[in-house]
N, C-alpha and C positions, 0 to 999 in steps of 0.2 A: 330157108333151110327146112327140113322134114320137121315135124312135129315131135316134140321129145315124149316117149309115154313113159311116164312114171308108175311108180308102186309105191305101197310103204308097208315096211314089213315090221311087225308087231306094234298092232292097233291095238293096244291098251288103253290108257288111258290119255295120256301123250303125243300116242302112235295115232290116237283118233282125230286132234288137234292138227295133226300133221295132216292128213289125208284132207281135211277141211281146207287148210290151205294149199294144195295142191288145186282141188278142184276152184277154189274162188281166183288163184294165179290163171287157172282155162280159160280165162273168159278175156284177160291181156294179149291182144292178136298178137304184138309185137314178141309174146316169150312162145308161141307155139309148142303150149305143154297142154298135156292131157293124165289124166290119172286115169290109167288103165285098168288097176286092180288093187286090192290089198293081201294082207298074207298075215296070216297069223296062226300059231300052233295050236287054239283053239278054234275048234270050228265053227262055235258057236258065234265067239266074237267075230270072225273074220265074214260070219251070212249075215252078221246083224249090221257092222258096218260098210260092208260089199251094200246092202242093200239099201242100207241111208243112202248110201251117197250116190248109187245109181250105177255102180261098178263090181266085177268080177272077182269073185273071195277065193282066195288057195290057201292049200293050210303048208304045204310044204314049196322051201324057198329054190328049190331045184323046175318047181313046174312054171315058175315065171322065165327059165331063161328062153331067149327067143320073142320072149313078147314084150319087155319092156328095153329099156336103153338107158334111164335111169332110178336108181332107189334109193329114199330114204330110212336107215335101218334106227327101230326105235323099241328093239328089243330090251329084255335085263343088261345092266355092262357085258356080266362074264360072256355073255353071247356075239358082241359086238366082233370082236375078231374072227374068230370061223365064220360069221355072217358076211361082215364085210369079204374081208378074203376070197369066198366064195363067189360072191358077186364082179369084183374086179379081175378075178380069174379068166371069169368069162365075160371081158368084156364090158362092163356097166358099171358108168358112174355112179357114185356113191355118196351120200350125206350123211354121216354116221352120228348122232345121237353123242353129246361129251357125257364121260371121257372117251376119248378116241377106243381106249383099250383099256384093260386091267394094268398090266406090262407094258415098259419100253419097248422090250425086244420085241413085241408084236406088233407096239405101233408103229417104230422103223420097220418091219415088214412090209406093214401095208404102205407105207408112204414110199418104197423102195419101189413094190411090186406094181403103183398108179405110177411113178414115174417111170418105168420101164416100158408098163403099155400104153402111155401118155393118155390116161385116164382121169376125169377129175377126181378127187377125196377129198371131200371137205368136215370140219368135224361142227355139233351145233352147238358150240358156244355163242346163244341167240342172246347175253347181257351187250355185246358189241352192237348190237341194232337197238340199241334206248334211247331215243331218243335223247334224253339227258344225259347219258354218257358220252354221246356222240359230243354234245357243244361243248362239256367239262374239255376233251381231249382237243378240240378246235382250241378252247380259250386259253388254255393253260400255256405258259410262257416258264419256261427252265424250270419245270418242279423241283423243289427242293423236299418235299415231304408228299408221301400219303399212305393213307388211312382206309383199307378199308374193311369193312362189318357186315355180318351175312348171318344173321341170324335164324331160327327158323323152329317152329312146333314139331315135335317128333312125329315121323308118320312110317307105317310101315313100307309103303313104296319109296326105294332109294336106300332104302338100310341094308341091304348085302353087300355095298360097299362103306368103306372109310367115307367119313364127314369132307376128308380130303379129296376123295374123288367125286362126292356128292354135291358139295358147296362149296368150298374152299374154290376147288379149280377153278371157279367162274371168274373168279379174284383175279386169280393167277395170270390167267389169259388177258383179263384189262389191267392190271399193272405190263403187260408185256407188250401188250398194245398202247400205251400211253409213251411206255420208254421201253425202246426196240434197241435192248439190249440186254446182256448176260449179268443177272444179279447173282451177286456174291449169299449165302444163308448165313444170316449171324445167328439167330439161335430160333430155336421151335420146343413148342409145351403142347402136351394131347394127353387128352385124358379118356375112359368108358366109363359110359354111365347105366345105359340099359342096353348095349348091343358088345357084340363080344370084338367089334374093333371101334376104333374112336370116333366119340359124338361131339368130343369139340376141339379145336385146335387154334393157335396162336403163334404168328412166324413174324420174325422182320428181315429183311433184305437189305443189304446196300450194292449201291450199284459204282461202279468209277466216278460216276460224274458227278459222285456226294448224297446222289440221292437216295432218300429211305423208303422203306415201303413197312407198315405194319398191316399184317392180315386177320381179323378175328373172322372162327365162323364157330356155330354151334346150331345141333338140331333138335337141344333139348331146352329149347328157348319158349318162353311162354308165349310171346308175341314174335309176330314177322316184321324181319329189319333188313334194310339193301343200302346202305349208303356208301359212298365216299367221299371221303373229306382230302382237300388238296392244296397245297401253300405254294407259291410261285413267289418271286421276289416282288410281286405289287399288290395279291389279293390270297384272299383266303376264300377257300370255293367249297361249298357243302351240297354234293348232289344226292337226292333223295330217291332210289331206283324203281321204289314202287309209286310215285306220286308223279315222278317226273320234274318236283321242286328243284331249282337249282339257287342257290342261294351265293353271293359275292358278298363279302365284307374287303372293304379298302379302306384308306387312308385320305383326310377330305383338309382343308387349311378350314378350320374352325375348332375354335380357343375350348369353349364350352363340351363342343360334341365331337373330337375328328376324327370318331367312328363312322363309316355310314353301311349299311345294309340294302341290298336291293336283294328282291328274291321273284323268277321268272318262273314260270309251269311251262316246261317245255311239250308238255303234251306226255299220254301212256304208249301211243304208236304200237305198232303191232311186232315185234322181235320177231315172231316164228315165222309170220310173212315176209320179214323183210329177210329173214335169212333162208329161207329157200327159193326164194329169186334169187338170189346172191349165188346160190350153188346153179340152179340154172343158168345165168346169165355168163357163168364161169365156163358150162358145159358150152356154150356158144361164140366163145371166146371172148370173154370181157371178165375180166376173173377180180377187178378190183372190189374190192368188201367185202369180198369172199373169205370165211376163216378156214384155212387150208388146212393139209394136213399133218405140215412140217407144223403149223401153228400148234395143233393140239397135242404134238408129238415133247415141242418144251414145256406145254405146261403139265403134262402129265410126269416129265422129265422132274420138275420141280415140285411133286408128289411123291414122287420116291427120295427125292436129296430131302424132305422136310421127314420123311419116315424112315432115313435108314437114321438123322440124326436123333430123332425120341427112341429109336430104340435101342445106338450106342450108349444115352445114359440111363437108360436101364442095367447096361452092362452086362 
């Protein structure tokens, strides 16, 4: 097939990350991608990364149409809808940077508007490519409980949204991916600490099939924390998201100890690499591992059911 040229539009800081993996995926004959350009509304950033990497800088997102066939947008959120939008209008798949969107209604838009011109939309919920996440969801046998904790140092990149749509949703999307089904909201807690919408939040879920899900995140955490913890009817599983640790506690026939412990490093692996092949490999018709866009559409879904309930008991 033709060679896919990509872009990536807003090379900030993340958006820089991006373009780096574009170009190191150039060099895989079998995905016949190229990064053609980058785009950013400064112009300064977009000559300074255009010229790292050896590619063509535009500051506005209308002068790429024509020259590339796909983008990854990795602007501020509030920007991500008009961007994307813009791009699937005309044609060009898209990898949009989570959250999908601010709003629901915009992000069934976009997922309405790819599916009409049978375009891909994938959104970058890159914790799905962790290595240790990926075995936790192989291993796990009928979860009955999990746990998970996202803790994080305050930083000003990420703060124009809710903690909900900043950290929280990463949760979201791997409890939705673990068990691919509709959770019930039993209750949610959010509080502000120094931004004028919430810096931490606390949810629990149940789902039909018994199973619970509690979610803590906060981003006014001293230290950085990624874990989930996961109970199955034979083991209890502590996967550690920034180490890669996965840890199994079971049940052993011995009188003295019949605890036992085993704990495997499943590797750090590259999530941003592995999730923009995934939206590539989607564009060429192989869409498996791909987090689509119906995907990012329920977890953002379950960003608004956890904040329309804190802010019914407000009253």
């Amino acid at each position: 097939m033709a060679k896919i040229r990509a872009a990536v539009v807003g090379v900030g800081y993340l958006g820089t990350f991006h373009s780096q993996k574009y170009k190191t995926l150039s060099e895989k004959p079998d995905l016949q991608v190229e990064l053609v350009a980058v785009c950013d509304s400064s112009q300064a950033q977009a000559e300074k990364v255009g010229e790292d990497l050896g590619v063509a800088a535009f500051y506005r997102a209308q002068d790429l149409v024509g020259k590339v066939d796909a983008v990854t947008i990795a602007t501020i959120t509030p920007a991500h809808y008009e961007t994307a939008k813009f791009f699937l209008q005309n044609n060009i798949h898209v990898n949009v940077e989570k959250p999908i969107c601010l709003k629901v209604e915009e992000a069934r838009e976009l997922v309405e508007l790819a599916r009409q011109k049978k375009l891909i939309l994938c959104v970058g919920h890159s914790e799905r490519f962790n290595p240790v996440f990926r075995e936790l969801k192989s291993s796990l046998q009928k979860p009955l409980f999990l746990e998970f904790n996202r803790y994080a140092p305050f930083r000003l990149r990420g703060s124009d949204v809710s903690v909900l749509h900043d950290l929280m949703i990463h949760d979201l999307d791997l409890m939705l991916d673990i068990h691919q089904a509709t959770p019930k909201l039993v209750r949610a807690k959010a509080g502000k600490v120094v931004t004028k919408s919430y810096d931490w939040c606390s949810a629990l879920f149940e789902f039909e099939s018994g199973l619970q899900c509690h979610i803590n995140c906060s981003r006014v955490s001293r230290e950085m924390i990624r874990s989930v913890r996961a109970i199955d009817d034979r083991h209890v599983w502590i996967a550690n998201l920034q180490t890669g640790d996965l840890e199994k506690t079971k049940m052993v026939d011995h009188a003295e100890n019949p605890v036992s412990h085993e704990i495997r490093n499943m590797g750090r692996g590259d999530n941003l690499l592995a999730e923009t092949e995934a939206f590539l490999r989607a564009i060429q018709g192989y869409p498996a591992g791909a987090v689509t866009g119906m995907d990012g559409l329920k977890a953002l879904e379950l960003v608004e059911q956890i904040s329309a309930m804190i802010d019914a008991q407000k009253g």
